[in-house]
C-alpha positions in Angstrom: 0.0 0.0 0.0 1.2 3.8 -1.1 2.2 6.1 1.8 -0.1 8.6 0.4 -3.6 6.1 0.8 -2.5 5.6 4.3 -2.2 8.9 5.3 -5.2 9.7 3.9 -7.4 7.2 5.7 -5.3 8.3 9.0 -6.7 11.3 8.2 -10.1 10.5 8.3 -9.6 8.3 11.4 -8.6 10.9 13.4 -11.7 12.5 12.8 -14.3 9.1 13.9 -11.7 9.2 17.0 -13.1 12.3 18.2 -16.4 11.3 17.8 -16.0 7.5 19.2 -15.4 7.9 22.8 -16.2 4.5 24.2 -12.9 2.8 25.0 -13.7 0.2 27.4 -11.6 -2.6 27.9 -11.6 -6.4 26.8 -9.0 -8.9 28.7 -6.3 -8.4 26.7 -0.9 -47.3 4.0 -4.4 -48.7 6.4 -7.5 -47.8 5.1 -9.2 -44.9 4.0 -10.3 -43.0 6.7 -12.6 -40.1 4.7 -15.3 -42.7 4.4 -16.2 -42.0 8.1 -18.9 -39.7 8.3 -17.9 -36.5 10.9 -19.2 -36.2 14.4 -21.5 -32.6 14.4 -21.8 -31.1 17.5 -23.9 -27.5 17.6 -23.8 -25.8 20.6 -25.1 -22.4 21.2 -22.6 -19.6 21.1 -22.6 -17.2 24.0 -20.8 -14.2 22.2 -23.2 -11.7 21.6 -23.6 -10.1 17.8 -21.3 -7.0 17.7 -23.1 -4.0 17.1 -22.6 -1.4 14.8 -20.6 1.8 16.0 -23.3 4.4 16.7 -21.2 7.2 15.7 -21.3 6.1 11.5 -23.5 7.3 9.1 -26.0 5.9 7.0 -24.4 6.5 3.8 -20.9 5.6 4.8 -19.0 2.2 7.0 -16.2 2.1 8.2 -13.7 -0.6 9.6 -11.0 -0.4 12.0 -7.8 1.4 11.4 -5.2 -1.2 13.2 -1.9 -0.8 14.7 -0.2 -4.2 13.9 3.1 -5.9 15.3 5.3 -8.9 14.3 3.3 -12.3 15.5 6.2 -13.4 17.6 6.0 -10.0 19.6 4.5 -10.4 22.9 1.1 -8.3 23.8 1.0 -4.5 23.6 -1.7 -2.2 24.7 -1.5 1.8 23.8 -3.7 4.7 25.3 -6.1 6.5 22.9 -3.7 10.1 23.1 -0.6 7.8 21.5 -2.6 6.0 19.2 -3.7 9.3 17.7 -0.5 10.8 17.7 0.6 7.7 15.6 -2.4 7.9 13.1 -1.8 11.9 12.6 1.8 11.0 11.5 3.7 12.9 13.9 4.6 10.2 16.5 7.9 8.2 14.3 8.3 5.4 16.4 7.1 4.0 19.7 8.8 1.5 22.6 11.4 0.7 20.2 8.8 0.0 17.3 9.5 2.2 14.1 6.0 3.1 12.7 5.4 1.9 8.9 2.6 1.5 6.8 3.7 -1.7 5.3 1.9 -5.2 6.0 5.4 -6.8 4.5 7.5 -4.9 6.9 5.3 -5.9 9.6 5.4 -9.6 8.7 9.3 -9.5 8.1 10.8 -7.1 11.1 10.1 -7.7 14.1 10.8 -3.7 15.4 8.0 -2.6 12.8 4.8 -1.1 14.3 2.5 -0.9 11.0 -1.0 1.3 10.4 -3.3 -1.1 8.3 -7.3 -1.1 7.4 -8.7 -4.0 9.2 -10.2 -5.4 5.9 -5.9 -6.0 4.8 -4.7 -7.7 7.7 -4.9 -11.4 9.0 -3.3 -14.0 11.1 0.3 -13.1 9.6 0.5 -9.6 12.4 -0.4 -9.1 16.0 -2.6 -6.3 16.5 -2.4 -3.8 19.0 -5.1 -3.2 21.7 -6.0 0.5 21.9 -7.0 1.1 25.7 -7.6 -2.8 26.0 -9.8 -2.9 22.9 -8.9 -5.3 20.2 -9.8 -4.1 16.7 -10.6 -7.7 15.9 -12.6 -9.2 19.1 -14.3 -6.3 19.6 -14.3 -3.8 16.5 -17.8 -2.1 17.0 -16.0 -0.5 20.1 -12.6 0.1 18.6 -11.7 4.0 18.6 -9.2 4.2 15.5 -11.6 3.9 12.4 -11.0 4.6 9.1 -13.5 4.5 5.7 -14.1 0.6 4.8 -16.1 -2.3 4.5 -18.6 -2.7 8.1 -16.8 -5.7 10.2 -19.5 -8.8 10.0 -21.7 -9.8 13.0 -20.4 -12.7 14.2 -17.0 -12.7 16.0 -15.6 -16.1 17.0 -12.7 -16.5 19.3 -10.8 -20.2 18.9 -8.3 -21.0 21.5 -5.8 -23.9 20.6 -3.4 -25.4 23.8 -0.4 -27.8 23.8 -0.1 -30.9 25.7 -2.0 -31.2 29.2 -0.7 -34.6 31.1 -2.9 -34.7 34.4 -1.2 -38.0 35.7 1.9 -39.2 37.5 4.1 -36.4 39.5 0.6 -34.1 38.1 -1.9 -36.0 39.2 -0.5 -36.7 42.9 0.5 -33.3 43.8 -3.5 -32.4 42.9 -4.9 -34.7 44.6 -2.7 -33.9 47.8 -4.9 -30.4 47.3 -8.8 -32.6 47.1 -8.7 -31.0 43.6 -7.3 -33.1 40.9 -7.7 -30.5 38.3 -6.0 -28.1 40.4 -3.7 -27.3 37.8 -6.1 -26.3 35.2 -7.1 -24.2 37.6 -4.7 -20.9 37.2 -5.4 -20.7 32.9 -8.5 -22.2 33.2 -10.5 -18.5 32.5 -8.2 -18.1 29.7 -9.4 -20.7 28.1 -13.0 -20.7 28.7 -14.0 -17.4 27.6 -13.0 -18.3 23.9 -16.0 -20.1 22.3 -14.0 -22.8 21.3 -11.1 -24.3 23.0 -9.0 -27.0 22.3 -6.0 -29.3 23.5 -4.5 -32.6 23.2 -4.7 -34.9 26.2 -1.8 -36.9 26.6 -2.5 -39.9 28.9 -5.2 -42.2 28.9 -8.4 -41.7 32.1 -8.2 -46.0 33.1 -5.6 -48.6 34.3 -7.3 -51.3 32.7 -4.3 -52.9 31.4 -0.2 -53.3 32.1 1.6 -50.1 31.4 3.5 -49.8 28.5 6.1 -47.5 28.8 7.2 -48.3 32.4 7.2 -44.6 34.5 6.8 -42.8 31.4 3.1 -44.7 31.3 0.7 -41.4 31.5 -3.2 -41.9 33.7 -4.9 -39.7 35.0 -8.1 -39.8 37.2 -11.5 -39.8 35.3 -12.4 -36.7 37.4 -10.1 -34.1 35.5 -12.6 -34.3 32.9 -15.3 -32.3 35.0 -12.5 -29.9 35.3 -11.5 -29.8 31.5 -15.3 -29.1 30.8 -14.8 -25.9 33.5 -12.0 -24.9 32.1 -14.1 -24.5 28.0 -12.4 -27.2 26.9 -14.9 -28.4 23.8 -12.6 -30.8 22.0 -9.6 -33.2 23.0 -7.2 -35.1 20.9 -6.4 -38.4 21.8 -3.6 -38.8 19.1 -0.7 -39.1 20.7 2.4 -41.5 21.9 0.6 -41.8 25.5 -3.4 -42.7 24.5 -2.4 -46.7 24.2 -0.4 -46.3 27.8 -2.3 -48.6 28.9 -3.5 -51.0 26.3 -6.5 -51.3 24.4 -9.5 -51.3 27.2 -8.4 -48.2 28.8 -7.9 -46.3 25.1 -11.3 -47.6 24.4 -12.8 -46.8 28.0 -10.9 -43.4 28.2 -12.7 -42.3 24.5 -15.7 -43.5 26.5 -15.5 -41.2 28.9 -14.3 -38.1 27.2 -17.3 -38.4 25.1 -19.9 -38.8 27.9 -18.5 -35.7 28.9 -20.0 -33.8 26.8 -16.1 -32.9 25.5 -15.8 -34.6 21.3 -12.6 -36.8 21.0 -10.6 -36.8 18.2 -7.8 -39.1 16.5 -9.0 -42.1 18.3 -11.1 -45.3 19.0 -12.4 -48.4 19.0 -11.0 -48.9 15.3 -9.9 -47.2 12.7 -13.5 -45.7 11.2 -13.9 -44.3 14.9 -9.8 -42.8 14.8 -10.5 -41.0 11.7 -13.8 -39.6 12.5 -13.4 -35.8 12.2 -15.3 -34.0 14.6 -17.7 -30.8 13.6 -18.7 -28.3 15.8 -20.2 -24.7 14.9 -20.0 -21.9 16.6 -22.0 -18.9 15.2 -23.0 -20.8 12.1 -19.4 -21.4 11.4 -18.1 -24.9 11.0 -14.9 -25.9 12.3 -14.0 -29.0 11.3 -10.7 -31.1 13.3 -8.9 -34.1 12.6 -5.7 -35.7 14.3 -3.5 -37.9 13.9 -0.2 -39.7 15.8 3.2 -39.9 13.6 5.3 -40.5 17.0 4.4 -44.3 17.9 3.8 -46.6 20.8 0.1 -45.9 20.9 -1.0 -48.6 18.3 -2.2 -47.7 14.9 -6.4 -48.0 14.0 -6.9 -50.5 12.3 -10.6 -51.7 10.6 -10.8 -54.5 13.8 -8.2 -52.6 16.5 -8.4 -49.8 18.5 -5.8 -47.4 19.1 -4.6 -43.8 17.0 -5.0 -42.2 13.2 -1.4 -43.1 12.6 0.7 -41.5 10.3 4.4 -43.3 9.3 7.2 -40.5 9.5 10.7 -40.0 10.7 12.0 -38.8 13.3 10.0 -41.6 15.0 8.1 -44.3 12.7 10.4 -44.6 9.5 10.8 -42.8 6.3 7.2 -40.9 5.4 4.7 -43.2 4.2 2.7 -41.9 1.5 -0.1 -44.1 1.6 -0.4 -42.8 5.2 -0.1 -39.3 4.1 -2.8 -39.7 1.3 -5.4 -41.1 3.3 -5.3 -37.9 5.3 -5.7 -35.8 2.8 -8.3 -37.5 1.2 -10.1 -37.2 4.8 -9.7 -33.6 5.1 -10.7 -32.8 1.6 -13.9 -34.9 2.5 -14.0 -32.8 5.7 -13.8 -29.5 3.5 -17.1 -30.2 2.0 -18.9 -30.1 5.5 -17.0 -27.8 7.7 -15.6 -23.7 7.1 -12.4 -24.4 8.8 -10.2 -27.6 8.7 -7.9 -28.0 11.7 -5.6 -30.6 11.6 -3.8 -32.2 15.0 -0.5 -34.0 14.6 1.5 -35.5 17.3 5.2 -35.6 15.6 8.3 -34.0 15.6 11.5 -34.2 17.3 11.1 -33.6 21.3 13.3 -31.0 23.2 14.4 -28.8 20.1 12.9 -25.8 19.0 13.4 -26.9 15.3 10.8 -28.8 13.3 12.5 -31.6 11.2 12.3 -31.3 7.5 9.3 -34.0 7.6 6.9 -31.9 9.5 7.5 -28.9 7.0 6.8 -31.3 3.7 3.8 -33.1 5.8 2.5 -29.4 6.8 2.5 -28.4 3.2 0.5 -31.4 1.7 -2.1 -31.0 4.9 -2.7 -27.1 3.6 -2.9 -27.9 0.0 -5.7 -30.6 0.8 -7.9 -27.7 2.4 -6.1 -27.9 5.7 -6.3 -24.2 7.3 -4.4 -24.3 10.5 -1.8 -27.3 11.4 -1.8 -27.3 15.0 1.3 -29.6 16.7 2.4 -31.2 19.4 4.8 -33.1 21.2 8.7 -32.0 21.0 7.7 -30.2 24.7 9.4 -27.2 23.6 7.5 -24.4 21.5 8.6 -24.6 17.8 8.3 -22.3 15.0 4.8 -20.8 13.5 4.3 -19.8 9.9 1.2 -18.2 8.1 1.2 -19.8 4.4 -2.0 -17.7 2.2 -3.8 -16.9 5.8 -2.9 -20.1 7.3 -1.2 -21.1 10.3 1.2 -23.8 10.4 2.1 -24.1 14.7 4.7 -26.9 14.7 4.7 -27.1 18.2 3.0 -25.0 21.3 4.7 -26.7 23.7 3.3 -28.3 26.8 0.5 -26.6 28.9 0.6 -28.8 31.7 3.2 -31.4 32.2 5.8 -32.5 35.1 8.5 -31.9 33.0 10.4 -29.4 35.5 13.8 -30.9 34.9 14.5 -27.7 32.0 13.5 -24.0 31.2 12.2 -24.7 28.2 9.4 -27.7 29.1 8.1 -25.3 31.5 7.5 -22.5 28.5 4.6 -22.6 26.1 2.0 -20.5 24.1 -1.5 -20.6 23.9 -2.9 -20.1 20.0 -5.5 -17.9 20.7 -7.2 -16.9 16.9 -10.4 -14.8 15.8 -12.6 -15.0 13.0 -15.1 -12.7 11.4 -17.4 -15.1 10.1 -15.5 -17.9 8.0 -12.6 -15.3 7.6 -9.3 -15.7 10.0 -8.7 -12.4 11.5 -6.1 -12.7 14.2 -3.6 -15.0 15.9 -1.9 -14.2 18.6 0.9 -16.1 20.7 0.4 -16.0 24.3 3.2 -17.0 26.3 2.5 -19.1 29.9 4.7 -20.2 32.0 4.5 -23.5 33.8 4.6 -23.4 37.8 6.1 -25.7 40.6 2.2 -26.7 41.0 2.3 -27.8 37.0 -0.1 -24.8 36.9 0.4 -23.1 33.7 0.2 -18.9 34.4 0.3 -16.3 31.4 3.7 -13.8 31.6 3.8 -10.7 29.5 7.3 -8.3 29.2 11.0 -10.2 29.0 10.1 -13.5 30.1 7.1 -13.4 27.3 9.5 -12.1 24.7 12.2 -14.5 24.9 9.8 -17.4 24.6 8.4 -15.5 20.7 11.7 -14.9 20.2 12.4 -18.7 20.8 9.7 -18.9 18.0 10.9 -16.4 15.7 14.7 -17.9 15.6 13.9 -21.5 15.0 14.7 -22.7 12.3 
């Protein structure tokens, strides 16, 4: 975009700002696994419709003017008197942010603070709150306007966590408190006010066989489930290295459980029709499809008579990549495309303790997006890994874990919630929000230095 069209719509922005006082603030190769028809479940949205701003007129809309950041920059919040003095041109640069009115330089440098129309910008920059308002979760009271298409109605926030483990060293230090989902507690808000939250569950809820992986056999008590539920959780993925901990009655009786409930499981079952069952759930007459599937192991593979994970052969863990594997995937999500808006896709890969994806996860990532995927949500390496926003997309490689007794290093204690907003079908916004976890395995949000160096962690790897 010229530098002449932006400082004419700044101009015009400054004007709605004087008019648009309201600035309140907002908390910052086996089978073929399409053939399974997805589970729908339609709850009710609580998110009211957003208004329009009062202050427009009937001949004319207009559409926030947003102050955007690189992704991997932590949260930043700016009073209405800056803001303005940014939009009229005659504030340069801000806390070490040069002011530009370039989406590219925003995307590329991360000491870039960029002025863009809303109707321009998506996942691929963080916007900037303006007195706690976010141009995207709440644009009908955003003050910095400019002339532009009217925001739509419906304004649906999706949260997206890493791995939560709620057994062994987790699971007795709860109970020692009469609360076994104690450490769900601290995040627990967080996550419920999106109207859609989701993370993968990485141990299995029975004991009904011999563990399979000695102490690093993962079970936790049925009862963190009510506490999941409190917590917003909507949908869990059993995918992983740690669902088949316990052999194939407690996969089957834990998938049992999850979906009496009232929380949809994903990536596993009984056998292999039930594993690769997407799961469907709207939100504000969007459709958001998910799907997920294990490429680490140990968990057994679906198969038409077994139970155990959607499996998908790849190294570092299972072999070379197995295209059959890979091609019954994306036959399943381009079958899931026809009946959901948005395609989310759960793998359980990678390479753990390293914030570098190996070259598999990027070629896997690729083929998942060109079938119709449109965010590729990982887990298991324990440490964060690195984000990138192919055509709108978001490619998350990994987000770490949420909760998890891994206290022996920094970076197993570090992770980021994906917390993303759509208008409508349309992603809007993703932002990175760093938590730390605490010697109670309680994950806690952090802002400032500690925040930064875990994006920055992000941003660097390779």
């Amino acid at each position: 975009m010229a530098v002449r069209v932006v400082i004419s719509l700044v101009a015009l922005s400054v004007a709605l700002v004087a008019a648009c006082s309201d600035t309140g603030s907002t908390e910052p190769p086996a089978g073929t696994p399409s053939a399974a028809p997805p589970v729908s479940a339609t709850p009710t949205s609580t998110r009211p419709p957003t208004s329009s701003p009062s202050n427009e007129r009937a001949d004319q809309t207009t559409e926030p003017l947003v102050l955007a950041i690189h992704p991997t920059r932590a949260a930043q919040d700016i009073d209405l008197a800056t803001a303005n003095r940014i939009a009229q041109g005659s504030l340069k640069t801000w806390r070490g942010f040069r002011v530009v009115s370039s989406l590219r330089e925003a995307e590329r440098s991360p000491t870039t603070l960029a002025i863009l129309p809303a109707s321009t910008v998506g996942p691929s920059v963080r916007p900037i709150t303006i007195a706690g308002v976010d141009p995207f979760k709440d644009p009908a009271r955003y003050p910095l306007r400019t002339n532009g298409p009217q925001p739509p109605a419906q304004v649906i926030d999706l949260t997206i966590g890493g791995d939560v483990m709620l057994g062994r060293r987790v699971a007795t230090a709860a109970a020692r408190t009469g609360d076994v989902s104690r450490p769900l507690r601290a995040i627990g808000p967080r996550l419920a006010a999106a109207d859609l939250t989701v993370v993968n569950l990485e141990s299995t809820l029975a004991r009904a066989g011999t563990p399979q992986q000695g102490n690093d056999s993962f079970a936790a008590p049925p009862g963190v489930l009510a506490g999941l539920r409190a917590a917003g959780v909507d949908v869990l993925s059993l995918a992983n290295n740690h669902t088949g901990d316990f052999q194939q009655r407690a996969l089957i009786e834990t998938v049992r459980l999850v979906r009496q409930s009232g929380i949809q499981p994903v990536g596993a079952g009984s056998n292999l029709q039930e594993a690769a069952r997407p799961v469907v759930v709207t939100r504000g007459g969007v459709r958001f499809g998910f799907l997920a599937f294990n490429a680490i192991g140990e968990t057994p593979r679906a198969t038409a008579t077994s139970p155990g994970a959607l499996s998908l052969r790849m190294p570092p863990r299972t072999g070379p990549l197995n295209q059959g594997d890979l091609a019954a995937i994306t036959r399943s999500i381009r079958t899931l495309k026809a009946s959901a808006d948005v395609v989310v896709v759960i793998p359980h890969w990678g390479q753990q303790y390293t914030h570098n994806p190996v070259p598999a996860q990027d070629t896997v990532a690729t083929a998942l997006t060109q079938a119709g995927a449109d965010l590729v949500i990982g887990g298991h390496p324990h440490w964060v890994q690195s984000v990138r926003f192919p055509a709108g997309k978001v490619v998350a490689h990994s987000l770490g874990n949420l909760v998890f007794d891994m206290d022996f290093a920094q970076q197993t204690q570090e992770g980021v919630l994906l917390e993303l907003t759509y208008w409508g079908k349309t992603l809007k916004a993703a932002r990175l929000t760093p938590y730390v976890i605490g010697a109670d395995f309680s994950p806690r949000i952090v802002t400032g230095t500690r925040a930064e160096q875990i994006l920055t962690d992000i941003r660097t790897a390779g």
